[in-house]
C-alpha positions in Angstrom: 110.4 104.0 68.9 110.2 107.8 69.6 111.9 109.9 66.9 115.7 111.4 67.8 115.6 113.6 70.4 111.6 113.6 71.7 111.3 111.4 74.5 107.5 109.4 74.6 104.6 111.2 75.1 101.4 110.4 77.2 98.6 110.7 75.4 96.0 112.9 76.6 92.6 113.0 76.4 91.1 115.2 73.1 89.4 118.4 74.1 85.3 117.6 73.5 84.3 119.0 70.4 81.3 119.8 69.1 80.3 116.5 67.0 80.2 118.2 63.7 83.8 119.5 63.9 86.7 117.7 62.0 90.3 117.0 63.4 93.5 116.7 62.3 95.9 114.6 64.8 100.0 114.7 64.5 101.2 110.7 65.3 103.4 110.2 67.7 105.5 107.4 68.6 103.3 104.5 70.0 100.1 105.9 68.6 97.8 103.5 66.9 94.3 103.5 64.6 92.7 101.8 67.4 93.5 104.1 70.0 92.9 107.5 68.0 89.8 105.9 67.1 88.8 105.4 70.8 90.3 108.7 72.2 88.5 111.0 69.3 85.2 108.8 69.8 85.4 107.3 66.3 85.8 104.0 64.5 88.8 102.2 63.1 87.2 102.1 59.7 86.0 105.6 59.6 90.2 106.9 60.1 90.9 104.3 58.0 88.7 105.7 55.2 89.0 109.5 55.7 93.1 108.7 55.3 92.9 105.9 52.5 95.3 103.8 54.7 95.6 100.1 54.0 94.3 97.0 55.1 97.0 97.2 58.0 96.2 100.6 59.2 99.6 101.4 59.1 100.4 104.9 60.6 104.1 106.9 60.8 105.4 109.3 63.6 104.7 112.8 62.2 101.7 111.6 59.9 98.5 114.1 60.0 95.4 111.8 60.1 92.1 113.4 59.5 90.0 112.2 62.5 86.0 112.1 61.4 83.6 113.7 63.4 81.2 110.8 65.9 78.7 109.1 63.4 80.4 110.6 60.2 80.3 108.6 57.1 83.3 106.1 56.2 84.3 107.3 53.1 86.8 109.9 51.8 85.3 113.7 51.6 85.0 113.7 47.4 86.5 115.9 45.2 84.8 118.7 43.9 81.8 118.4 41.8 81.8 119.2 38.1 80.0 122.5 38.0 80.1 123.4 41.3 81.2 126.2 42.4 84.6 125.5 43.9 87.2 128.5 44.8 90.9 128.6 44.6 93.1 130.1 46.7 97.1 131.0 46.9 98.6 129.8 49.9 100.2 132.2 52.3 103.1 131.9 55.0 102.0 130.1 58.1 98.9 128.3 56.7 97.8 125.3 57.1 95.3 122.6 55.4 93.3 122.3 58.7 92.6 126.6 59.0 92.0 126.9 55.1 89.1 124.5 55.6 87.8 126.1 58.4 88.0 129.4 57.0 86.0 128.3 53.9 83.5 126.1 55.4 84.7 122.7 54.1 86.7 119.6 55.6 90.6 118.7 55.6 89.4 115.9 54.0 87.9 117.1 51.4 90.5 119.8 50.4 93.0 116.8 50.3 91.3 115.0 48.0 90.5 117.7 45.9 94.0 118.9 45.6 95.7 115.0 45.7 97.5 116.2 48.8 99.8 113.4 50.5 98.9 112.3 53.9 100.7 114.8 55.4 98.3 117.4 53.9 101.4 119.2 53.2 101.1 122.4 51.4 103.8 125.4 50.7 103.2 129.3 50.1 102.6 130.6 47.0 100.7 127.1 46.5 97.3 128.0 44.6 94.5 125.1 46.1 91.2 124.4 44.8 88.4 124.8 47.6 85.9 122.0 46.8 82.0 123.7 47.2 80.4 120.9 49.8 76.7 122.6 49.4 76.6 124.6 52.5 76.9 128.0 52.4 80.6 128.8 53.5 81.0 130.4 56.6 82.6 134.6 56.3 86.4 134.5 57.0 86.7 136.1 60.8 89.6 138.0 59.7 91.1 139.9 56.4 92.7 137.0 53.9 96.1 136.6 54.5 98.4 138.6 51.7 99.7 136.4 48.9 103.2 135.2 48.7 106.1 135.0 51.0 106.6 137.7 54.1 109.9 139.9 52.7 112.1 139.4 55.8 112.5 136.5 57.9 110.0 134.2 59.7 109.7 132.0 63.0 108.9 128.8 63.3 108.6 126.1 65.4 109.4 123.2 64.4 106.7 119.8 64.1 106.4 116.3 63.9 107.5 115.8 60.2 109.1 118.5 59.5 112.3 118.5 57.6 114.2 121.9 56.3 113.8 120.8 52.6 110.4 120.8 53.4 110.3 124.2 55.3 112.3 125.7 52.8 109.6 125.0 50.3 106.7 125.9 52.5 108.1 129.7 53.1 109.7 130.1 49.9 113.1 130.3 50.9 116.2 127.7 50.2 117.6 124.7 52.4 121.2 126.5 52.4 120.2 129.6 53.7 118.1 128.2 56.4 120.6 125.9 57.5 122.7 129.1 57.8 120.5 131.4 59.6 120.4 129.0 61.8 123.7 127.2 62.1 122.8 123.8 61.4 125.0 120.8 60.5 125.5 119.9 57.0 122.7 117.2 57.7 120.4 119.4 58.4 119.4 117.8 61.2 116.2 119.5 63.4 114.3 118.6 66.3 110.4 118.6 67.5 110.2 122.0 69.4 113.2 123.7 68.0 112.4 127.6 67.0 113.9 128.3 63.4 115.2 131.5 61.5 113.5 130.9 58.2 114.9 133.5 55.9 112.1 134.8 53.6 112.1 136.7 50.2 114.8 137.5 47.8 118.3 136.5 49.1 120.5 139.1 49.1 122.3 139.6 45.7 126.4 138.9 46.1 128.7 140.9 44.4 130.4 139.2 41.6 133.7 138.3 41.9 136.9 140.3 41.3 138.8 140.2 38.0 141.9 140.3 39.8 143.4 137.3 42.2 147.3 136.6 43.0 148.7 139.1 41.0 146.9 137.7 38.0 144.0 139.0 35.7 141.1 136.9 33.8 139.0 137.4 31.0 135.4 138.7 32.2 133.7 135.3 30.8 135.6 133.2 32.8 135.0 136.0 35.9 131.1 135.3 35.2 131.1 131.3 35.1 133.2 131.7 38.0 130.5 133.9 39.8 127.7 131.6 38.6 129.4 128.4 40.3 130.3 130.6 43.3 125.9 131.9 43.4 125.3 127.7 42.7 127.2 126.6 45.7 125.6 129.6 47.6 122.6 127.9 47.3 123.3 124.5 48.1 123.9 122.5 51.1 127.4 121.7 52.0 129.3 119.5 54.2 131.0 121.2 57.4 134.7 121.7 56.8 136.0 119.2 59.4 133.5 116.5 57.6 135.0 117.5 54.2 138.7 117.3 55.4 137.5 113.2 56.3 136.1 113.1 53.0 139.2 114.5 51.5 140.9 111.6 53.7 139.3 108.9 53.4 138.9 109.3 49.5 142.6 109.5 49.4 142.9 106.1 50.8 140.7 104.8 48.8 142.4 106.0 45.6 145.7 104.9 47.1 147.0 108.7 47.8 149.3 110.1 50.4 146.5 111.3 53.0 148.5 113.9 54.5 149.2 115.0 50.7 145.5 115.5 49.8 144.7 117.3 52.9 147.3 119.3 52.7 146.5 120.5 49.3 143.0 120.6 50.1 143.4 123.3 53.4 146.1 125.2 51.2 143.9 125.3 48.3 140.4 126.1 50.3 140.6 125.2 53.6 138.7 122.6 53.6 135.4 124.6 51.6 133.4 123.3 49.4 131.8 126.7 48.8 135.7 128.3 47.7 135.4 129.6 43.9 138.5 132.0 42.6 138.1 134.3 39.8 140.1 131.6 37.3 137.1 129.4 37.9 138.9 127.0 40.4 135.9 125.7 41.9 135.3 123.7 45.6 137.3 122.0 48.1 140.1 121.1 46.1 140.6 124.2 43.3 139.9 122.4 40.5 139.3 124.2 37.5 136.5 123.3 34.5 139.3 121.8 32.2 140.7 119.8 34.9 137.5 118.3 35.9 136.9 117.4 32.5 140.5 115.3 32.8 139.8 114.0 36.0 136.8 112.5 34.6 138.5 110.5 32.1 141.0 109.6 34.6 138.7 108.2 37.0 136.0 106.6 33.9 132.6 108.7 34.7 131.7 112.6 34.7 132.5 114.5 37.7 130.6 117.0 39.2 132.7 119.9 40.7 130.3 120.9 42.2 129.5 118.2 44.6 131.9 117.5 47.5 132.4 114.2 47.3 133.2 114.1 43.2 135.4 117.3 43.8 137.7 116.0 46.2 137.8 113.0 43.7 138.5 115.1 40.9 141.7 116.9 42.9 142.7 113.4 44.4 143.0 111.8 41.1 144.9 114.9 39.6 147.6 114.8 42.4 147.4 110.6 41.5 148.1 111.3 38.2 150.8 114.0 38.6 152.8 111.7 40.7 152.7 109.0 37.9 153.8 111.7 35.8 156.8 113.1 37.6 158.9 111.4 39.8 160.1 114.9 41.7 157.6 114.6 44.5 158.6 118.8 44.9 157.5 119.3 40.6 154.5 117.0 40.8 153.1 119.0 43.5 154.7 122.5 41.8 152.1 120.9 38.8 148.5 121.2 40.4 149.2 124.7 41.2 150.9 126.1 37.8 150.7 123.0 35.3 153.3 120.4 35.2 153.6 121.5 31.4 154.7 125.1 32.5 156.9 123.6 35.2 158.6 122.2 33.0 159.0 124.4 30.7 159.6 127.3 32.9 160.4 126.1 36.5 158.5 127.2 39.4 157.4 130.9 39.5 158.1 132.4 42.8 154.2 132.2 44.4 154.8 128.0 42.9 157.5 127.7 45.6 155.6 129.1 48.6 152.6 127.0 47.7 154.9 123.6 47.4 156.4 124.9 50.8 153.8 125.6 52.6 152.1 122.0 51.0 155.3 120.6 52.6 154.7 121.9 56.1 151.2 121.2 56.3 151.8 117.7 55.4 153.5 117.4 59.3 150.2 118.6 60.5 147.9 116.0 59.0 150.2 113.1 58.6 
């Protein structure tokens, strides 16, 4: 079937090449060994060899076959000799397996095998590949080599069969979060053949660290900087949208036997439903929950949680406000607990800011129940 969002594809007849010039072809839905073979003038066996595919022949949508040149032997281009003169190179932005070999005189084949590429031939910048020396006398580059490294600002690109932004990311140097950003992606990721992507290139901009200061309150600078260094971590990772994290937030609760409406609540008080949220005390994620309390979350719930991913975060908060209404049956001091400590509660009542947040936890509980 053809891949989301591409409808089927005629096939067209190849350009005629000259007979000693290699191809590369992209599969697409309904393609087939046989029928590459016949369209490109080749054999079955000779695809089969040049790709090292199995006895079936078995192809995928988005694959990159080498396609042997009429006549051509059946066997995979070899590596490089020992003591011959093969050349390395560094990959840049934008390059391909297919133009490296023609700009150095060899074969996509044989620059696959001697770099034990995967079928895809996929390759990412800043990549160093060894050029395998085939005998002939390669052929001058037509234009200056491309510069090393990754471009400093961002890139374009249009998106392939088998692509994936993971992939992409890697390719241009850059990170899956900020390309999902630059281009306002869903938390999946998701991309389509065609599409024209943002890819954000080079250093990402450096954010300031956080502030010492937050509701009236002051924290010691080492808890400031693991704060900061959470906040950088989730910078740089993909995260679920916030209406998919407030059904996470739900449907955990129901699963853990909480009040629904009470765990959402919290969780848009406490973040709004981001997963990305870190507060200079080191309250980290969709629910606020702070290194110490993860630690006793994780003994609550029998395995280590990561606050840091969504799903075990939301787990981590859900449990606490479990726990807390075991603890105390004052539904008004258990909630008055995740935000100053049922131990200082109780101690000290509720500070002033505690009985806004248990108010406002009260009135947003009509909104999601």
């Amino acid at each position: 079937a053809a891949a989301p969002g591409t409808s089927p594809v005629a096939p067209t007849a190849a350009p005629q090449l000259p007979r000693d010039v290699e191809r590369t072809h992209v599969v697409v839905a309904g393609d087939t060994v046989s029928a590459l073979a016949r369209r490109y003038g080749t054999t079955v066996a000779a695809v089969v060899a040049a790709n090292r595919l199995d006895a079936r022949a078995f192809i995928r949508v988005g694959q990159v076959l080498v396609v042997p040149r009429p006549g051509a032997a059946t066997t995979p281009a070899p590596a490089a000799r020992p003591g011959a003169s093969a050349r390395s190179h560094v990959v840049a932005a934008g390059e391909t397996v297919s133009a490296i070999a023609r700009r150095y005189g060899t074969t996509v084949g044989a620059v696959v095998a001697a770099n034990r590429l995967d079928a895809r031939a996929f390759i990412r910048a800043g990549q160093t590949l060894v050029i395998p020396a085939d005998g002939a006398t390669p052929a001058p580059a037509p234009t200056p080599a491309a510069p090393t490294g990754t471009p400093a600002g961002p890139v374009s690109h249009v998106v392939a069969a088998g692509d994936t932004v993971s992939g992409l990311a890697a390719r241009y140097g850059s990170t899956t979060a900020r390309i999902v950003s630059a281009n306002g992606l869903s938390s999946r990721a998701l991309i389509r053949i065609g599409q024209r992507l943002t890819i954000p290139t080079g250093a990402a901009p450096a954010a300031a660290p956080l502030p010492s200061t937050f509701a009236g309150r002051t924290y010691p600078s080492a808890t400031v900087a693991a704060a900061t260094a959470n906040r950088d971590a989730l910078l740089a990772r993909s995260v679920p949208s916030r209406a998919e994290t407030q059904q996470l937030v739900r449907s955990t609760a129901v699963a853990m036997g909480v009040d629904p409406a009470l765990a959402q609540a919290v969780a848009y008080q406490e973040s709004g439903f981001n997963q990305r949220a870190v507060s200079p005390a080191n309250a980290i994620g969709t629910m606020q929950v702070i290194p110490s309390s993860g630690t006793w979350a994780s003994q609550l719930v029998g395995r280590p949680l990561d606050l840091l991913d969504t799903r075990d975060n939301i787990t981590a908060g859900v449990a606490i406000l479990r726990q807390l209404q075991r603890m105390e049956a004052d539904f008004d001091t258990a909630v008055a607990g995740y935000y100053q400590g049922l131990g200082s509660v109780r101690r000290n009542g509720m500070y002033a800011d505690t009985r806004r947040y248990v108010a406002n936890v009260r009135q947003l509980m009509t909104r999601f129940g």
